[in-house]
C-alpha positions as CSV (number, residue, x, y, z in Angstrom):
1,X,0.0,0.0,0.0
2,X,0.9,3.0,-1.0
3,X,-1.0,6.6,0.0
4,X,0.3,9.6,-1.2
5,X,-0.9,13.3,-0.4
6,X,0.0,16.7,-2.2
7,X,0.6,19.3,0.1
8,X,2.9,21.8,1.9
9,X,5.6,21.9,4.2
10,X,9.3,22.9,5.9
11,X,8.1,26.4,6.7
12,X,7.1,28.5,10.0
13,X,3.7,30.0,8.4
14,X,0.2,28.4,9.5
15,X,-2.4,27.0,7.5
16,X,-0.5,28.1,3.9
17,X,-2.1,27.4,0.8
18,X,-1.0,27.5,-3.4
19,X,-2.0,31.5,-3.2
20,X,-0.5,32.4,0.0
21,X,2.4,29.5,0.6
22,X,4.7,31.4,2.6
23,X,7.9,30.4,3.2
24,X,6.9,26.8,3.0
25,X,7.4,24.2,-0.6
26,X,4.9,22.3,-2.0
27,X,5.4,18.3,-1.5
28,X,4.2,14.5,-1.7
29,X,3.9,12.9,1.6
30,X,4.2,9.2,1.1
31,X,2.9,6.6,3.5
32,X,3.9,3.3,2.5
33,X,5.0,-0.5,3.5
34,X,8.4,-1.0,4.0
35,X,8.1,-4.5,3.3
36,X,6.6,-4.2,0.1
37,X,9.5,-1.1,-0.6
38,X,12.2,0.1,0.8
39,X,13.0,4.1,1.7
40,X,15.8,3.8,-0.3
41,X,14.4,2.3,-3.4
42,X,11.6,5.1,-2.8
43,X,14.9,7.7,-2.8
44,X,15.9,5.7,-6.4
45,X,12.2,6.8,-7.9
46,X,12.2,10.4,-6.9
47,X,16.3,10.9,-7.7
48,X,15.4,9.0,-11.1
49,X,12.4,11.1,-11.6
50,X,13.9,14.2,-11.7
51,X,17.1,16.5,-12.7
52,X,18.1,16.4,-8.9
53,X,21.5,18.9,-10.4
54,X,19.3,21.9,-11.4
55,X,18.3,24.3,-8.2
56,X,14.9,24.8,-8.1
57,X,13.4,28.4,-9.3
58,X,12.0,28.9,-5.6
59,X,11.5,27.4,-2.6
60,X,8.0,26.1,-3.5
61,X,10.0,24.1,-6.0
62,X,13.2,23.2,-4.6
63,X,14.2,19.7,-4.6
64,X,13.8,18.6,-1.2
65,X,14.1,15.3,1.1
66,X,12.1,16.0,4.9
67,X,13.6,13.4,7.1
68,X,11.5,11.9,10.4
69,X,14.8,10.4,12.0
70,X,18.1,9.9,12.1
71,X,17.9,6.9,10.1
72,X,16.3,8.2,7.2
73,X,18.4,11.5,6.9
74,X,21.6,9.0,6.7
75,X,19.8,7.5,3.7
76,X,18.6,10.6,2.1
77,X,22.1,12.0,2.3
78,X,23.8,8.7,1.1
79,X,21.3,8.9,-2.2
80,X,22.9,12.4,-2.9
81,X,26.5,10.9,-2.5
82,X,25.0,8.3,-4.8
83,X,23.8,10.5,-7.4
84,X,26.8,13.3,-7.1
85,X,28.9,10.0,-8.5
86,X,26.6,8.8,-11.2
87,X,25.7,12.8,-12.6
88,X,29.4,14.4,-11.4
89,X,27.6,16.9,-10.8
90,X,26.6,18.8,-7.9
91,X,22.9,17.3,-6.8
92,X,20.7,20.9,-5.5
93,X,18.3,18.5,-3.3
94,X,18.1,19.4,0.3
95,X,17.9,17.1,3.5
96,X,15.4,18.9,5.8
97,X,13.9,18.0,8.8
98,X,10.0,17.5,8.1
99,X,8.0,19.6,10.1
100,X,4.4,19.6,10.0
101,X,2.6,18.8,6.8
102,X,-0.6,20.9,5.3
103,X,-3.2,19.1,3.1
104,X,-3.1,20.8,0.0
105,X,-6.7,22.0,-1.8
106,X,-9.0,19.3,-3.1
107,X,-8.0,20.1,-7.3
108,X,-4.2,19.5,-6.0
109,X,-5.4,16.0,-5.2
110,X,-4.3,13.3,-7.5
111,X,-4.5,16.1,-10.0
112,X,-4.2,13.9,-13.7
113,X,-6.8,11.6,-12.1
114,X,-9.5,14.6,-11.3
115,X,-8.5,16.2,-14.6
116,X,-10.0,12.9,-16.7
117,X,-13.7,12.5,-16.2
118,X,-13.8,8.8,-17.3
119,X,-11.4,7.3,-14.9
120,X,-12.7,9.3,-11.9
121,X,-16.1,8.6,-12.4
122,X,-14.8,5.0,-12.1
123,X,-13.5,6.0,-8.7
124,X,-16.2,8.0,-7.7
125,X,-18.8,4.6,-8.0
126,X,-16.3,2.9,-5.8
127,X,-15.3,5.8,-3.3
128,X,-18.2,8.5,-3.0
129,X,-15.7,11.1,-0.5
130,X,-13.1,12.8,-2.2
131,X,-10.3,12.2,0.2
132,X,-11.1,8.1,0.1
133,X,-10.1,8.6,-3.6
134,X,-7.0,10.5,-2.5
135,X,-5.7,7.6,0.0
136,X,-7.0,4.8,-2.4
137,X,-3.4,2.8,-3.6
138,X,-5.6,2.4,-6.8
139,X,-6.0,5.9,-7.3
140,X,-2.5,6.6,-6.6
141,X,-1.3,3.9,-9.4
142,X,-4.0,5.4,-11.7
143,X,-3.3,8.7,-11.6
144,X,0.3,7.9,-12.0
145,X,-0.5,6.2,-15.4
146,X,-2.7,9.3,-16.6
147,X,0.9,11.3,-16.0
148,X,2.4,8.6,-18.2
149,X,4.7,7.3,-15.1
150,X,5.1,3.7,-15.1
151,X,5.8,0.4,-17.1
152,X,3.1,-1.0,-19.4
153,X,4.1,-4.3,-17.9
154,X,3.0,-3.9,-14.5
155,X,-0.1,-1.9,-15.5
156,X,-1.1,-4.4,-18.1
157,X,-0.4,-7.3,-14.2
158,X,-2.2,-4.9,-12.3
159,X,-5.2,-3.8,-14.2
160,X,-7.4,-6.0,-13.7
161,X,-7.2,-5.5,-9.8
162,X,-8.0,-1.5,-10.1
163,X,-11.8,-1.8,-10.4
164,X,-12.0,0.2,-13.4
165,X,-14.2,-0.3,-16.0
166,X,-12.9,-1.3,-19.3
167,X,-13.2,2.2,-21.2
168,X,-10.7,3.6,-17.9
169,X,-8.7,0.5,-18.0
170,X,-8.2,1.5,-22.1
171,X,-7.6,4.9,-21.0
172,X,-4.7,3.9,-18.6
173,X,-2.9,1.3,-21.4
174,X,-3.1,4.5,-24.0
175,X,-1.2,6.5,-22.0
176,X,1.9,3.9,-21.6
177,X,1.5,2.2,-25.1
């Protein structure tokens, strides 16, 4: 299981939101099974998944790890060692103490998912309340197929288990084929 949440966080302001952020950045918190992955293979996707070298244009978009313990700032930091050798280059992501985490507005929520009527009708039989979309694993592996993120492999092993109808289950191969 996998639940991810858009929202906001490393700053001292309360309550930000997109218009009035503050000083904190926007972010994905990511609850997840360590038995099913690891924190550093999850540190392997979002190194992979971006150009970790270029400095973000402000801190709402800085690259940016926000550690919970010890433990996981070692890792973080060892990923950047890791990625410094295989760029040589200097990596811009900083290692941050999380702090506390603000929800971001509903439309930030599994935002490719909302933006395609089909599939999220689909989820919308299954889960009537927004936010049980948002922490649904099958939402979060849906929406990232709508973004185009993933192998047609695993989608084509896991369709069948996403409850979609078959129009959304076409919709999800066309974006990976």
């Amino acid at each position: 299981m996998i639940r991810t949440r858009v929202g906001y966080t490393g700053g001292s302001t309360q309550s930000p939101t997109y218009h009035d952020l503050g000083d904190h950045s926007e972010t994905v918190q990511l609850d997840y099974d360590p038995k099913v992955i690891t924190y550093e293979e999850l540190l392997g996707v979002f190194f992979s998944s971006h150009d970790a070298s270029r400095r973000g244009a402000s801190r709402q978009y800085m690259s940016a790890v926000f550690f919970h313990d010890a433990e996981r700032e070692r890792a973080a930091l060892a990923a950047i060692e890791e990625e410094t050798e295989r760029l040589g280059k200097a990596i811009q992501t900083q290692v941050l103490p999380a702090s506390s985490f603000y929800l971001a507005e509903d439309y930030h929520q599994k935002y490719a998912l909302q933006g395609d009527g089909l599939v999220m009708a689909d989820f919308h039989r299954m889960y009537p309340n927004l936010m049980d979309v948002v922490d649904s694993t099958a939402a979060t592996r849906a929406n990232a197929y709508l973004y185009g993120v993933g192998e047609l492999e695993q989608l084509q092993r896991e369709l069948k288990s996403l409850g979609l109808s078959e129009e959304s289950e076409q919709r999800l191969l066309s974006r990976l084929e």
